[in-house]
C-alpha positions as CSV (number, residue, x, y, z in Angstrom):
1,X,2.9,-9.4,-1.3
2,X,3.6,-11.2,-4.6
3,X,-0.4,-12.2,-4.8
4,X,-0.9,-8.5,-4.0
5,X,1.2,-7.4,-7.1
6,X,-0.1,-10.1,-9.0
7,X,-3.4,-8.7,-9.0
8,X,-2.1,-5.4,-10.0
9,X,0.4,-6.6,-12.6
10,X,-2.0,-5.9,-15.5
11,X,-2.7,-2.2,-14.2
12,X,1.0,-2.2,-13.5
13,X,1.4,-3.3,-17.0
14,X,-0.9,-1.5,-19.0
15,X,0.0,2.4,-17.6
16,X,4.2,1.1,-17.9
17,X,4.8,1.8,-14.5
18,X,8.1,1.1,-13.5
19,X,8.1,-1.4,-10.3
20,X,11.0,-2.0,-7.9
21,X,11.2,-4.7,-5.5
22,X,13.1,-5.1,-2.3
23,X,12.9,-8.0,-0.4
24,X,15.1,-9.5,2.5
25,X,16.9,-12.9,1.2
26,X,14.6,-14.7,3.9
27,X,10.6,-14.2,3.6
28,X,9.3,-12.5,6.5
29,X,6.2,-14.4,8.0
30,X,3.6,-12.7,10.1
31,X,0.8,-14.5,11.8
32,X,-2.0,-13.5,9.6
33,X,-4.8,-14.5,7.5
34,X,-2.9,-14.5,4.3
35,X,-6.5,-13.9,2.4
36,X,-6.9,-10.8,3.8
37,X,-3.6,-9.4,3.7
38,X,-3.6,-9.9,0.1
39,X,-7.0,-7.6,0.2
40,X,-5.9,-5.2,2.1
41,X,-2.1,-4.7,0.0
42,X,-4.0,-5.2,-3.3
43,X,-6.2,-2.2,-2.7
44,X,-3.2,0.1,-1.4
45,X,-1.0,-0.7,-4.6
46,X,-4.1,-0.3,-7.2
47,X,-4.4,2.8,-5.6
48,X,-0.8,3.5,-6.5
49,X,-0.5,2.6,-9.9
50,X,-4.4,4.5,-10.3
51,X,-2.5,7.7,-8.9
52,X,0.9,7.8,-10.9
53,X,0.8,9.3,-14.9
54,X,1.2,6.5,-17.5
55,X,4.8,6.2,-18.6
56,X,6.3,7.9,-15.8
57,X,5.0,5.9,-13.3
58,X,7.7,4.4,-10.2
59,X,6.5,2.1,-7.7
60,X,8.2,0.2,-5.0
61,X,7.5,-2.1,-2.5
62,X,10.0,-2.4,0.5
63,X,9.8,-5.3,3.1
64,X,12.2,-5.2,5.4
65,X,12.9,-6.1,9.2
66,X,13.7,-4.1,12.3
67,X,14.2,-5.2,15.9
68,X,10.7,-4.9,16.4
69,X,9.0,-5.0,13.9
70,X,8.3,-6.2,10.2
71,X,7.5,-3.7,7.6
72,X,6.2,-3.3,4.5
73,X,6.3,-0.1,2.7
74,X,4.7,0.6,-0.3
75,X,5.8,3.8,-2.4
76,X,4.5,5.9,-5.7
77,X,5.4,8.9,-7.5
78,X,1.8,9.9,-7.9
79,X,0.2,13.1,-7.8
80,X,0.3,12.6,-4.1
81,X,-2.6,13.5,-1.3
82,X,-3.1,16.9,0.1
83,X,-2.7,17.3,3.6
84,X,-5.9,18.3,4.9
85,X,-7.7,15.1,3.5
86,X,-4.9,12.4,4.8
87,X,-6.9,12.5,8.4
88,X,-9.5,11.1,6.1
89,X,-8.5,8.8,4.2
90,X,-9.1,5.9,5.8
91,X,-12.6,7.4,6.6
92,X,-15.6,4.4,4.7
93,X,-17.0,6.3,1.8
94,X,-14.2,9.0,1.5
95,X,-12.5,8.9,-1.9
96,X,-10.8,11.5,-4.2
97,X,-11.3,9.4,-7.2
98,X,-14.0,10.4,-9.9
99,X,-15.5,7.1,-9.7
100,X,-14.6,5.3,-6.9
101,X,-16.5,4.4,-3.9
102,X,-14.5,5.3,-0.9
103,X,-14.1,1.6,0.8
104,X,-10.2,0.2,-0.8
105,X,-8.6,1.9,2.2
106,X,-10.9,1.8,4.5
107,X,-10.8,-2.3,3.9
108,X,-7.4,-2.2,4.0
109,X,-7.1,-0.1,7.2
110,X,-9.5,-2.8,9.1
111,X,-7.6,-6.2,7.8
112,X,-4.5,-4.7,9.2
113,X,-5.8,-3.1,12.1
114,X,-7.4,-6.3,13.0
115,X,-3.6,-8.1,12.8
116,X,-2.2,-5.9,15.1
117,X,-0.4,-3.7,12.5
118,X,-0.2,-0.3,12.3
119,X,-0.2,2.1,8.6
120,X,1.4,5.7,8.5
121,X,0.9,7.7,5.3
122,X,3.2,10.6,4.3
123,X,2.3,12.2,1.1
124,X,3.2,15.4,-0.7
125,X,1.2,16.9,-3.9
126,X,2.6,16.0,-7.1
127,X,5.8,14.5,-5.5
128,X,4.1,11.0,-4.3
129,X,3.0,8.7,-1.6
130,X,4.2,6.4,1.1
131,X,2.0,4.0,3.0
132,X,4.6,2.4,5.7
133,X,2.5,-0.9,7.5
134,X,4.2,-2.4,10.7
135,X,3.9,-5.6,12.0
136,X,5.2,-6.2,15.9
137,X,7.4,-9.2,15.5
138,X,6.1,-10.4,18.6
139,X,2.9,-12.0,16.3
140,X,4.9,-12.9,13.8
């Protein structure tokens, strides 16, 4: 996760976004191809700090264990996702972004798919955004 930020730090920076941190006292390993994780959380919190308004800007990122599983959860205070396109968004090619080209997600959805973990996303319009990613602790 600290790679992940790291490459987001100068975004981070630059729009003054206000990031919050909370890890468990013990790092929480996953059997994973570390590489790709870093991909896949990279594009999630770009994605953040690309939604949220300069200046007023609140992320934070949340690992944290449960019986079952390990979990990441990555928040913002953006101008959120409307309903009817979440079903989409991890759709290749789908993107609300003026520019973009529709594949950050949809990368991110595969890598952690393809290490057994599952992603939820709750959003609300102009409140924000919560991607919640679960790893069983049985591959960890």
């Amino acid at each position: 996760m600290e790679e992940s930020i790291g490459n987001a730090i100068d975004r981070i920076n630059l729009q003054k976004i206000n990031l919050q941190k909370h890890y468990p006292e013990q790092p929480l390993m996953v059997n994973a191809d570390k590489g790709k994780l870093v991909i896949a959380f990279s594009n999630i919190l770009i994605n953040a700090v690309e939604a949220m308004e300069a200046g007023k800007g609140e992320l934070t990122v949340t690992i944290q264990e449960t019986p079952d599983n390990h979990t990441v959860i990555i928040k913002d205070n953006g101008k959120g996702i409307p309903q009817e396109y979440l079903t989409k968004l991890f759709e290749p090619f789908f993107t609300m972004k003026q520019n973009g080209v529709g594949l950050g997600l949809s990368a991110s959805y595969s890598i952690i798919q393809s290490h057994k973990g599952a992603v939820q996303v709750e959003s609300q319009v102009n409140k924000g955004t919560t991607f919640t990613i679960n790893f069983n602790k049985l591959n960890a």
